[in-house]
C-alpha positions in Angstrom: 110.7 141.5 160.4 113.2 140.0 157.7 116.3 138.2 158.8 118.2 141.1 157.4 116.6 144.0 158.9 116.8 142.1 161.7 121.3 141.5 161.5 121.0 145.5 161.5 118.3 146.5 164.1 119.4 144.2 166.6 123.1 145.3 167.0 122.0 149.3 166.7 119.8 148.4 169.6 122.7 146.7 171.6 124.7 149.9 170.4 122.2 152.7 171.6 121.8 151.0 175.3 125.5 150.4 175.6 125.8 154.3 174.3 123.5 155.6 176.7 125.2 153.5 179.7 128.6 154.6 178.9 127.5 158.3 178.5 126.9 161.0 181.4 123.2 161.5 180.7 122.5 163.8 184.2 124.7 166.8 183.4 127.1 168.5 185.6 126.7 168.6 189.1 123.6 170.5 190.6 124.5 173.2 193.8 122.5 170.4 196.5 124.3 167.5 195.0 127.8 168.9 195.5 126.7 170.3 199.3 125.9 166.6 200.1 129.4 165.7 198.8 130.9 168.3 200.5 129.3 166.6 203.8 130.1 162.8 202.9 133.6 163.4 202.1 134.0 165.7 205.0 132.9 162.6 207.1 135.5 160.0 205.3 137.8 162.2 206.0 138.4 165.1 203.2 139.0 168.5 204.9 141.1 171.8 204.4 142.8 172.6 201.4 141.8 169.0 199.8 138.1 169.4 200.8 138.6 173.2 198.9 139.9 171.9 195.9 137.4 169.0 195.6 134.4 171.5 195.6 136.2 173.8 193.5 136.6 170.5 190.7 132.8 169.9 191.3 131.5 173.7 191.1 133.5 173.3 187.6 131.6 170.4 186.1 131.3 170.2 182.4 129.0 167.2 182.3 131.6 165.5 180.2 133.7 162.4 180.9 136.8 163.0 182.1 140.7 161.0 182.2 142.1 160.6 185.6 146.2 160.4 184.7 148.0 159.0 187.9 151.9 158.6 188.1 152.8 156.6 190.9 156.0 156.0 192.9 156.0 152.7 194.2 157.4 152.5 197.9 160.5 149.6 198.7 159.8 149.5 202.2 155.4 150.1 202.9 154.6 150.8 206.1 152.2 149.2 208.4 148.6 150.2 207.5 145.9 148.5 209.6 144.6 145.4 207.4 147.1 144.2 206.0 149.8 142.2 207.0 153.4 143.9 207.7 155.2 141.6 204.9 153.4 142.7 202.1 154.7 144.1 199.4 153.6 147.7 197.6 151.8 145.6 194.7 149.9 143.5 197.4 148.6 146.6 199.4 147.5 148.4 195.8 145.9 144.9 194.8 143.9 145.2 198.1 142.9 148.7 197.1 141.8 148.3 193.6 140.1 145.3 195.2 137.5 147.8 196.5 138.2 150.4 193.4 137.0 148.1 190.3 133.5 146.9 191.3 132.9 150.3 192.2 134.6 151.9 188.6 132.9 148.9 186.3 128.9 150.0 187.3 129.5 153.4 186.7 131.1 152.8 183.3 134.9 153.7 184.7 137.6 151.6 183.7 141.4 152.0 182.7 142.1 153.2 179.8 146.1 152.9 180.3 148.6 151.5 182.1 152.2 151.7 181.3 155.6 150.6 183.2 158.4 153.2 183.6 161.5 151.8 181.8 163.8 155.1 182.7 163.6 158.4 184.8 162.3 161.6 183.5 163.8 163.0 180.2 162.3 166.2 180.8 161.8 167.8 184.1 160.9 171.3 185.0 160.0 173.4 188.2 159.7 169.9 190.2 161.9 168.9 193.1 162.3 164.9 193.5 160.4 164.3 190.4 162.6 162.4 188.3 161.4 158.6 189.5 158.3 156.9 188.9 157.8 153.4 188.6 154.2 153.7 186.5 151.1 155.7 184.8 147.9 155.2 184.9 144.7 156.5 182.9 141.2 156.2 184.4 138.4 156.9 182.5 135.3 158.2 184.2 131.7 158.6 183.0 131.4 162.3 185.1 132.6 163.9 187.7 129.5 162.6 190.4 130.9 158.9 189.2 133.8 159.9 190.7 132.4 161.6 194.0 130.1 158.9 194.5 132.7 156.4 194.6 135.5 158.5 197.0 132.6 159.3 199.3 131.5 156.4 200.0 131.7 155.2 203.6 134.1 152.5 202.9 136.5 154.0 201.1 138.7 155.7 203.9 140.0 152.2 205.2 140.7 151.1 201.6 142.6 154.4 201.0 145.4 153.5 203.4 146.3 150.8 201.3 146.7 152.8 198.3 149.1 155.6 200.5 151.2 152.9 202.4 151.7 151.7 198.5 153.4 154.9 197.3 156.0 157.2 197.8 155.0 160.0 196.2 152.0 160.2 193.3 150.6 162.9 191.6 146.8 162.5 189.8 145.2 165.2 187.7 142.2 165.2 186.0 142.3 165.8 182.2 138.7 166.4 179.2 139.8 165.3 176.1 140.2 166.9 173.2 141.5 163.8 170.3 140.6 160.5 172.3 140.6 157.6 169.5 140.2 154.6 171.9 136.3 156.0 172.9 134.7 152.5 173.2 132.0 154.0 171.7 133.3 154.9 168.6 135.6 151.4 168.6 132.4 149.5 169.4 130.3 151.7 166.3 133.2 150.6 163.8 133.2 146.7 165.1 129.9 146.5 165.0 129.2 147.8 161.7 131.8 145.6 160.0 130.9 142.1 161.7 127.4 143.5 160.5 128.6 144.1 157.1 130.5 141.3 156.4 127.9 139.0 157.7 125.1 141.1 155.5 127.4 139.9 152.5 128.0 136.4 153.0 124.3 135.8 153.9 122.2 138.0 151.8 124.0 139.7 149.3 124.5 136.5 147.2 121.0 135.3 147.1 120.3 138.5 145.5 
């Protein structure tokens, strides 16, 4: 293979298994996988009208990534939570949680996507009582919906929680599929790839000819 083909093939290659990494190849949740959920999250802790809602969200699975958008409150005064100690601040006990949260997001191809400081209460409020301050906003992207089971049902993650709740005030997280989403990594990464490539096809090759 020619040292040209070869500037092409091998970043396609690189492409195609970072593609297929990034991308929910298993499709939306199967009836037994979301009854073993169901189970797990039951044990750490998910029951009632939360445990309701989280089947309904995995009964609904389209298979396609999803945006998590969180808008958090953070508390002045935290409260004890078991762990930690009683002078930490709201940004310590979230640390310790997102401790826990990014090994577990980075192998399954979640990350942030966004994060973004309030610089003034809301502008626009309806239909919500005590919803005028938040402090920040946060988008997570996640490969699939079982990314995002997997990780809240897993046996550890109860004792990690509390950090996250003695952090807040009040928070609100919904899950949103995109319809325009220009910062895919996947289409960032095609168009990086393919100019380095280019460029570098120029400067070596397309003089000589």
């Amino acid at each position: 293979m020619t040292g040209r083909r070869l500037l092409w093939v091998l970043p396609l290659l690189f492409y195609l298994v970072f593609t297929f990494w990034y991308t929910n190849t298993k499709g939306p949740l199967s009836e037994s996988e979301i009854n073993d959920f169901v189970t797990k999250l039951q044990v750490n802790g998910f029951t009632g009208v939360q445990a309701s809602r989280l089947r309904k969200f995995m009964e609904s699975d389209s298979g396609r990534q999803f945006l998590m958008l969180n808008n958090l409150d953070m508390a002045d005064n935290p409260g004890p939570v078991k762990g930690a100690a009683t002078t930490e601040s709201a940004e310590d006990l979230m640390n310790r949680y997102m401790e826990h949260m990014y090994p577990e997001l980075l192998k399954r191809a979640c990350h942030p996507v966004y994060l973004g400081e309030a610089v003034f209460s809301a502008l626009d409020i309806v239909g919500i009582e005590g919803g005028e301050n938040w402090d920040r906003a946060v988008l997570m992207r996640y490969r699939s919906r079982r990314d995002l089971m997997e990780i809240i049902s897993n046996p550890a993650m109860p004792g990690k929680h509390e950090f996250k709740m003695a952090a807040l005030d009040k928070t609100i997280a919904y899950p949103l599929e995109n319809r325009i989403y220009l910062s895919d990594p996947r289409l960032l990464l095609a168009l990086i790839l393919i100019s380095i490539v280019a460029l570098t096809d120029i400067a070596l090759f397309s003089r000589k000819s």
